[in-house]
C-alpha positions in Angstrom: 43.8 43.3 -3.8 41.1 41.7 -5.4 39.1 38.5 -3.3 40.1 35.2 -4.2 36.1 33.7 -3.6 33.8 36.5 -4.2 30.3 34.3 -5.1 28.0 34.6 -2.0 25.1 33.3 -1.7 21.3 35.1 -1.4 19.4 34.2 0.2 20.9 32.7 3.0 19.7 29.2 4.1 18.9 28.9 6.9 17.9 25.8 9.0 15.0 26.6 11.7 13.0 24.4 14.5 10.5 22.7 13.2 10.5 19.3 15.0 7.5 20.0 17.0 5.4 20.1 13.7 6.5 18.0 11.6 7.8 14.8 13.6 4.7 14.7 16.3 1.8 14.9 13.8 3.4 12.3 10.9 5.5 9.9 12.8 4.0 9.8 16.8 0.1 10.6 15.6 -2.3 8.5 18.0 -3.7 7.7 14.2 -0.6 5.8 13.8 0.7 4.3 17.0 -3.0 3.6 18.0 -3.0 0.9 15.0 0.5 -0.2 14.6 3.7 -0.5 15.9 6.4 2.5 15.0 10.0 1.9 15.0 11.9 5.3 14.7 15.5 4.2 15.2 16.1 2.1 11.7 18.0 3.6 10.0 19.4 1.1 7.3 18.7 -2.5 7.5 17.7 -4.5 10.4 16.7 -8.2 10.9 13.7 -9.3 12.4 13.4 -12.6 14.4 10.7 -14.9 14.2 11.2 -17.4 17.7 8.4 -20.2 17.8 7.2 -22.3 21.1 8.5 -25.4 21.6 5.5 -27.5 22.3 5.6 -31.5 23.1 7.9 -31.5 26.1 6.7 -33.0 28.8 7.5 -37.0 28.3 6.7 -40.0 30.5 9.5 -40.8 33.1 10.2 -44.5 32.7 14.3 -44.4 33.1 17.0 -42.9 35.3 18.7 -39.8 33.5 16.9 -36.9 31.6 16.4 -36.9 27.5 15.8 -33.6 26.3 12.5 -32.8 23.9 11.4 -30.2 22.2 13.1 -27.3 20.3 12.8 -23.5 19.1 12.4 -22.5 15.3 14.1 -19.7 14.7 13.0 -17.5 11.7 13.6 -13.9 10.3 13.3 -11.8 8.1 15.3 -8.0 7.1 13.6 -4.4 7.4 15.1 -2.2 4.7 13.8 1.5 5.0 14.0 3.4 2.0 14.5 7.0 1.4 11.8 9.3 0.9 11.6 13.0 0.4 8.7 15.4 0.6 9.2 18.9 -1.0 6.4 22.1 -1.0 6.9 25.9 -1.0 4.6 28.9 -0.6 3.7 32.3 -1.6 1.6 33.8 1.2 -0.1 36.1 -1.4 -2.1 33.0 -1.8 -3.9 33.2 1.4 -5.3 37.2 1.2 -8.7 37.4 1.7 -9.1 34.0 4.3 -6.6 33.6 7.2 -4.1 36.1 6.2 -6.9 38.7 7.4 -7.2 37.0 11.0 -3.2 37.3 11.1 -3.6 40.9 10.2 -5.7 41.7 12.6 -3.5 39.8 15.0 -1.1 42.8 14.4 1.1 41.4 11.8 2.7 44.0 8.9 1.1 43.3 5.8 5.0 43.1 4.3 5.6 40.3 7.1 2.5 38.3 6.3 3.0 38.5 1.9 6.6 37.7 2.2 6.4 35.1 5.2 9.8 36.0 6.1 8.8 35.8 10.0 9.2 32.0 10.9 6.4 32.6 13.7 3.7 33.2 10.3 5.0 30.1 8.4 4.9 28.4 11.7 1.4 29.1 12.7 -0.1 28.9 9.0 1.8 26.5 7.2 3.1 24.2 9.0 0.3 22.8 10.9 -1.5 22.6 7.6 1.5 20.8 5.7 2.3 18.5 9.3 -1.4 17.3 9.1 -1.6 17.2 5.0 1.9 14.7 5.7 0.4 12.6 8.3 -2.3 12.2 5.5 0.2 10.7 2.8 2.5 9.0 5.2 -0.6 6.6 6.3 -1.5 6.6 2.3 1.9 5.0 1.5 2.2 3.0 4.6 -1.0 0.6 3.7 -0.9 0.9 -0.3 2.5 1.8 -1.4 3.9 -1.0 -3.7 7.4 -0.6 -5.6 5.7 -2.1 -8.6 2.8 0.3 -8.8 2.0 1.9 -12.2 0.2 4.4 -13.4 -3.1 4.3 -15.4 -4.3 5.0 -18.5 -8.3 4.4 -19.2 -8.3 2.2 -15.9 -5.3 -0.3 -17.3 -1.9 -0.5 -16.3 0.6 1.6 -18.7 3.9 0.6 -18.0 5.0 3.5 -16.2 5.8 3.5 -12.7 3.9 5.8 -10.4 6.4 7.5 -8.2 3.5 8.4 -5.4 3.4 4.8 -4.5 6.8 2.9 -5.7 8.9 4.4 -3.0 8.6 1.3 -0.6 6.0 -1.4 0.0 3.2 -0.5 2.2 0.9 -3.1 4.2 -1.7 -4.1 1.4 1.0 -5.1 -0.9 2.3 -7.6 1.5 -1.0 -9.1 2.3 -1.6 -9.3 -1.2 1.7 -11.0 -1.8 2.2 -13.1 0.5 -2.0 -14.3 0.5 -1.3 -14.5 -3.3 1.4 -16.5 -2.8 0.1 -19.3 -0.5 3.2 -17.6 2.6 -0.6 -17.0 4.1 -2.8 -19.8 4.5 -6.1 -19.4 2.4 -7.6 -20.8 5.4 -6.7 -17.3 7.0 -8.8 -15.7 4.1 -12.7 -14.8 3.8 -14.2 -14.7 0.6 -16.7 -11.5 0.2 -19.2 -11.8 -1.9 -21.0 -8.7 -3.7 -24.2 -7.7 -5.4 -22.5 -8.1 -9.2 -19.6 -10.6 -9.1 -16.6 -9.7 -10.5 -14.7 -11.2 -13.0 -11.4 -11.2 -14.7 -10.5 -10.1 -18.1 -9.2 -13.1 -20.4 -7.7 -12.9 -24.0 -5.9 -15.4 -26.1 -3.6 -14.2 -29.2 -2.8 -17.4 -31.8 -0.1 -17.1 -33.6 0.3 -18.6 -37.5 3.5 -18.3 -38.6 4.6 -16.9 -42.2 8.0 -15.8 -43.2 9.0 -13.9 -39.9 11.7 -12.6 -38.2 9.7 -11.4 -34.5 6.5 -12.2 -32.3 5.2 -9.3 -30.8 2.9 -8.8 -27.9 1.9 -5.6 -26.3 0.5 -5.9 -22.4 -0.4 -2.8 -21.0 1.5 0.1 -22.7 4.7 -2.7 -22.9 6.2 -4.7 -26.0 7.8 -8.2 -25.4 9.4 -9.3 -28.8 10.5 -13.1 -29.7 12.0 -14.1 -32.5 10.9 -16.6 -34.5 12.1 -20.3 -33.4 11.7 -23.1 -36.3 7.8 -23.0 -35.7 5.0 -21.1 -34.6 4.3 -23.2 -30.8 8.4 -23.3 -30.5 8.1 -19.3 -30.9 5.0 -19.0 -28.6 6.8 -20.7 -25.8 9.7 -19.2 -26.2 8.3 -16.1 -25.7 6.7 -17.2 -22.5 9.6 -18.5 -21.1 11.2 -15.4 -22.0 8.3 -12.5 -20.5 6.2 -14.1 -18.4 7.7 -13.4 -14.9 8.7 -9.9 -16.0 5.0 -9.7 -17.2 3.8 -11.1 -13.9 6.2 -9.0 -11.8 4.4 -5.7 -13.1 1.7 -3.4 -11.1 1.0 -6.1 -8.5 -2.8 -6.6 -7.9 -3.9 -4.8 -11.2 -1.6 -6.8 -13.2 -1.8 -10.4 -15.4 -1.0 -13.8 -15.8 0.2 -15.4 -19.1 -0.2 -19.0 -20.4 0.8 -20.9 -23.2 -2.4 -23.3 -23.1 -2.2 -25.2 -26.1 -0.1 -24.8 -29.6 0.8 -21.2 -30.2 -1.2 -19.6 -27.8 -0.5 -17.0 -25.3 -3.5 -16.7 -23.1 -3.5 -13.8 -20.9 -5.5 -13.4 -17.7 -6.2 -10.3 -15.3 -4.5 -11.3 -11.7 -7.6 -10.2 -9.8 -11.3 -10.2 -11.0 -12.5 -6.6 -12.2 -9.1 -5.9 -13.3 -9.1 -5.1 -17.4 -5.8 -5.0 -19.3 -5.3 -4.0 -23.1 -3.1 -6.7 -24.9 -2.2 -6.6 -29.2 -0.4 -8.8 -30.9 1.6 -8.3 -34.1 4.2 -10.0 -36.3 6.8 -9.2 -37.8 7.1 -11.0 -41.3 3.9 -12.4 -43.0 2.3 -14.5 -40.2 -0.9 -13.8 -38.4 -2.2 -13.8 -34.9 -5.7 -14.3 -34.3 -7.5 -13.1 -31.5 -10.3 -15.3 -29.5 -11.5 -16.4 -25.7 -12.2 -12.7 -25.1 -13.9 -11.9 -21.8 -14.4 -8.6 -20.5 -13.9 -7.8 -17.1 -16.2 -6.5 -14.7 -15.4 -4.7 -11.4 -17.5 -6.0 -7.5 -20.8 -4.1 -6.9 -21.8 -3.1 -3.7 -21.8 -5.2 -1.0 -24.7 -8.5 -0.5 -27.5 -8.1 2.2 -25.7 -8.5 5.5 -22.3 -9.9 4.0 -20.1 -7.6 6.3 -22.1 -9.5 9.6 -21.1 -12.7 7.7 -17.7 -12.0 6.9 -16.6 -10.8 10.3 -18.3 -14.1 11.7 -16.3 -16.4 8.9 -13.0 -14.0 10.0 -13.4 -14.4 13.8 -13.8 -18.4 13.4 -10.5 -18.1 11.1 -8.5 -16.9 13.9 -5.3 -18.8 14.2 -4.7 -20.9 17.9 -2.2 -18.4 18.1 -4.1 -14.9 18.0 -6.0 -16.0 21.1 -3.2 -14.4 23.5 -3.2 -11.2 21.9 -5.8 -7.8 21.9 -7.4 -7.9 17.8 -8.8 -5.1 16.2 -10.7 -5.1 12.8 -10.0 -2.4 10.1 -12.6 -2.4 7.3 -13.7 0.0 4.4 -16.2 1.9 5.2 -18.0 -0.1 2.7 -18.1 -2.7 5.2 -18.9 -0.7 7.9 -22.2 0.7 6.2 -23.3 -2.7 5.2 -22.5 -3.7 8.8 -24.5 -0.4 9.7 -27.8 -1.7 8.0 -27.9 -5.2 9.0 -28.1 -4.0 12.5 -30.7 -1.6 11.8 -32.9 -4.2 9.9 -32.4 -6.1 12.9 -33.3 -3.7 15.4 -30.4 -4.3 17.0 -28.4 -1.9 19.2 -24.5 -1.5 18.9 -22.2 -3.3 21.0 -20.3 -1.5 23.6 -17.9 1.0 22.7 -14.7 0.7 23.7 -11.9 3.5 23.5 -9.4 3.1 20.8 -6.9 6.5 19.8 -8.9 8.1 22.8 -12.0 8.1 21.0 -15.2 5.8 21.4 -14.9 2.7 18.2 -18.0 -0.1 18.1 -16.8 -3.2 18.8 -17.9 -6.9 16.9 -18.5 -9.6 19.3 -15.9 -7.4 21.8 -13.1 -6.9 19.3 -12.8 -2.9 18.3 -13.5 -2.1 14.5 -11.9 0.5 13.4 -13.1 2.1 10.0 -10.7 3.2 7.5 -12.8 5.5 4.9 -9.0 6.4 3.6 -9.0 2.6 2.2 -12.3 3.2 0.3 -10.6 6.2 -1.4 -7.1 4.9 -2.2 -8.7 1.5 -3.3 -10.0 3.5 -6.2 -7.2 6.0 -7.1 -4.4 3.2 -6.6 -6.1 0.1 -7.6 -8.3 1.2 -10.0 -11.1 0.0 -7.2 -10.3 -3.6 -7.5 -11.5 -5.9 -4.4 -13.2 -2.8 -3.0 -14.4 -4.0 0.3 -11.8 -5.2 2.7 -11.0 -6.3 6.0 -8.2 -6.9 8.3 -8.1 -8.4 11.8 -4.9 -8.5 13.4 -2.9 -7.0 16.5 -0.9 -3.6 16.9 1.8 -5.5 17.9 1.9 -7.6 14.3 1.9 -4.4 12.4 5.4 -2.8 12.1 5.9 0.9 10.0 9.9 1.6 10.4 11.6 4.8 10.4 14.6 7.2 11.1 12.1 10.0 11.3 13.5 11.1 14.9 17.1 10.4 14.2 20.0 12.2 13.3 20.3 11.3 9.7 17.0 13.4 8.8 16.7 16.3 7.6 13.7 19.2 8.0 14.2 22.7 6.8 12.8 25.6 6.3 13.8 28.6 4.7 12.5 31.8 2.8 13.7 32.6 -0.5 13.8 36.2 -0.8 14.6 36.3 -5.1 11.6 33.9 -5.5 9.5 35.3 -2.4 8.7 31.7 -1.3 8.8 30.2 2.3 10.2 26.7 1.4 10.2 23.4 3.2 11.8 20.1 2.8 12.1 16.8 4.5 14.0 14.0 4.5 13.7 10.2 5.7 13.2 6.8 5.7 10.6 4.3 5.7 9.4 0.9 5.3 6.7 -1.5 6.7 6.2 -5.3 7.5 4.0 -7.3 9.1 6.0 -9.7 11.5 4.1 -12.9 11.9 1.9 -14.5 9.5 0.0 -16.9 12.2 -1.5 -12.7 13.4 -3.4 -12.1 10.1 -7.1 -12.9 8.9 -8.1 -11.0 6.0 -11.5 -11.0 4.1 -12.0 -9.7 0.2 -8.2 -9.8 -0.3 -8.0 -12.0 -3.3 -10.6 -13.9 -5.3 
């Protein structure tokens, strides 16, 4: 009697413990929770409330009875964590000649070590590395993911989204949003100035019309096609009612602005000084579009003499009635930290106290901690093409929100060895998203122009 189901499987999976690795060093890191707030029990959508103080209560008593005054505003906003996935496998052969040795000697077989079947190798090898390497892109995406983020082609925009950032939107993006925006105040905003100002790219394509059937722009890698309307400025504005928030939806901070300023023009602007863009415009039929108004954008030097003293000065008089009641920390580039670095020295002037911050000794700006972020210096430049390069942030823990279902039951971390392939394989599973919870807790500097 033959078997009905006779496929089996090889190898077998094999689920294993690796909690202790992975969920500790990426999701409860004193890295994180020393600068933020982590929620690890979202696990699909969740509303935040926003309760204001009722102020103006107290009233004069000049009649019998009581009239109520005052009242709460309540606001809110929803918390959507998105599913992310992070994938890596390894061949151990990789590693002869540098740890692989130390396990040897340790009294490991060298079969054990080059196929990694023993959990106890992968666990003492790998995983530390890969827990650590995962902390690493987890704060990456926290601050600078952005679900609009593209990928770059000679420094510009191409029209293709760049899946290491577009899984959620991370803290700069809101910032950047919301201060573009005007949902923050610009009175919460310091200007930074630098040693070359930046400036943005401008172009302006004028179109003539012929016999024609289509207008066609290209911005960034993308065509947006019109066709023609009775006359050349019908047809321009046409096309800019047509494009222009799908234009200015794309690649957030690096992207553009379009205008019709006059006639049959389509003037197109980079969003954020330093920021270039590549634009061409064709037409389909005999008309003509001229090109003109060209300016080419150039990205912020280095930072002025003493303009990170300044700025945290111009930040700290910024600070909202309301962030008086809670403990601030700044976060700066390093670029701001060096230049903060050589005033004092030009001044002779010792640090302030240290104060401890993550268990570690941070300087501290008239009392408030700093906290340097060199990661920001680096991740400026890969994701934003380096635009507004120096940056600050001064804000409370408690304002800062990165939500999860990391320690739940709906994730999923596995490990297994694949004997066909001879790879130890890993794979992880969640969710995440971030928000900041109360604009009133923010002052940023070198955000926007």
């Amino acid at each position: 009697m033959s078997n009905i189901f006779s496929q089996t499987t090889s190898p077998a999976f094999k689920r294993q413990a690796v909690d202790e690795y992975f969920i500790q060093p990426m999701f409860m890191a004193e890295d994180i929770r020393g600068l933020i707030t982590v929620r690890t029990d979202i696990k699909g959508t969740e509303t935040l409330n926003r309760i204001s103080r009722p102020s103006m209560l107290t009233k004069p008593k000049d009649t019998p009875g009581f009239t109520p005054a005052g009242g709460f505003n309540l606001t809110y906003t929803d918390i959507t964590v998105k599913p992310m996935a992070m994938e890596f496998e390894q061949n151990a052969r990789s590693f002869w000649g540098s740890i692989v040795q130390q396990l040897l000697a340790s009294g490991y077989q060298v079969d054990d070590v080059e196929q990694m079947k023993s959990p106890d190798i992968w666990n003492k090898v790998m995983l530390p590395l890969i827990a650590q390497a995962g902390q690493d892109d987890l704060i990456r995406q926290m601050f600078f993911a952005n679900p609009a983020a593209e990928t770059f082609t000679a420094g510009n925009p191409n029209g293709t989204l760049d899946a290491n950032y577009t899984g959620y939107t991370g803290f700069m993006s809101w910032l950047f949003n919301d201060l573009y925006s005007g949902v923050i105040p610009s009175t919460q905003h310091v200007p930074i100035a630098s040693s070359v100002a930046a400036v943005k790219q401008e172009a302006i394509h004028t179109y003539t019309a012929g016999t024609d059937t289509f207008l066609n722009i290209t911005i960034n890698g993308v065509l947006y096609q019109q066709p023609y309307a009775t006359s050349a400025t019908a047809t321009a504005v046409a096309w800019l009612n047509t494009h222009k928030a799908n234009i200015e939806a794309r690649a957030g901070i690096n992207g553009v602005i379009v205008t019709n300023p006059t006639g049959a023009q389509i003037k197109i602007v980079s969003k954020v000084k330093g920021q270039s863009f590549t634009s061409a415009g064709t037409v389909t039929g005999t008309g003509t579009i001229a090109n003109s108004g060209l300016v080419a954008a150039v990205k912020a030097g280095s930072l002025a003499t003493n303009e990170t003293d300044t700025t945290l000065e111009n930040m700290l008089d910024a600070v909202t009635p309301e962030m008086h009641e809670y403990d601030l920390t700044f976060m700066l580039t390093s670029s701001m930290w060096r230049n903060l670095v050589h005033t004092l020295k030009d001044r002779q002037t010792v640090f302030g106290d240290a104060v401890m911050k993550n268990g570690l000794k941070v300087p501290t700006y008239e009392g408030f901690p700093i906290i340097v972020r060199p990661d920001w210096d680096k991740w400026i430049s890969v994701a934003q093409n380096g635009i507004k390069p120096h940056r600050a942030l001064l804000t409370t823990s408690k304002n800062l929100l990165f939500a999860t279902d990391g320690t739940s039951d709906s994730e999923m971390i596995e490990t297994w060895y694949n004997q066909e392939a001879q790879m130890r394989r890993y794979r992880v599973q969640y969710k995440a998203q971030t928000a900041y919870l109360h604009k009133e807790l923010v002052v940023l500097a070198g955000f926007v122009d």
